[in-house]
C-alpha angles and dihedrals in degrees: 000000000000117000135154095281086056098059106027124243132304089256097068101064092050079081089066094238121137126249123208129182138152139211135173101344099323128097116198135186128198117189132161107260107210118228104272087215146344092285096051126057135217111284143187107263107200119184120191125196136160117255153278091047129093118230090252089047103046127105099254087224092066095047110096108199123203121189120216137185110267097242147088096263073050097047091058089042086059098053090049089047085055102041082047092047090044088082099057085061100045103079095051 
């Protein structure tokens, strides 16, 4: 299971550096995704792929990408996206 010890703490990816991690099948990447313009804001960008793959060396087809808000109510949506998402990679 993902918590808050697995992905480090909101704070981190205020940096702008990206985080990866695995369990159970599935790869995953959270980085900070900056606002594209004035209208938009920062967000979570969170990318999913089966293993045994890493992110540079996957197939892009096979990466699936969610966008959350860049804040904390955002950051816990984020571990419950990927504990939910974990399932669609277990089988393969």
């Amino acid at each position: 299971m993902i918590d808050h010890n697995t992905i480090l703490t909101f704070n981190h990816y205020k940096k702008g550096k990206p985080f990866t991690g695995s369990l159970k099948g599935m790869r995953y990447r959270i980085i900070k995704s900056p606002a594209e313009n004035e209208d938009d804001t920062d967000k979570f960008r969170v990318d999913t792929w089966p293993e045994p793959l890493c992110y540079e060396a996957t197939d892009p087809e096979k990466i699936t990408v969610q966008f959350f808000a860049f804040s904390q109510e955002g950051y816990e949506d984020v571990i419950a996206y990927l504990n939910e998402k974990q399932s669609d990679y277990a089988a393969e």
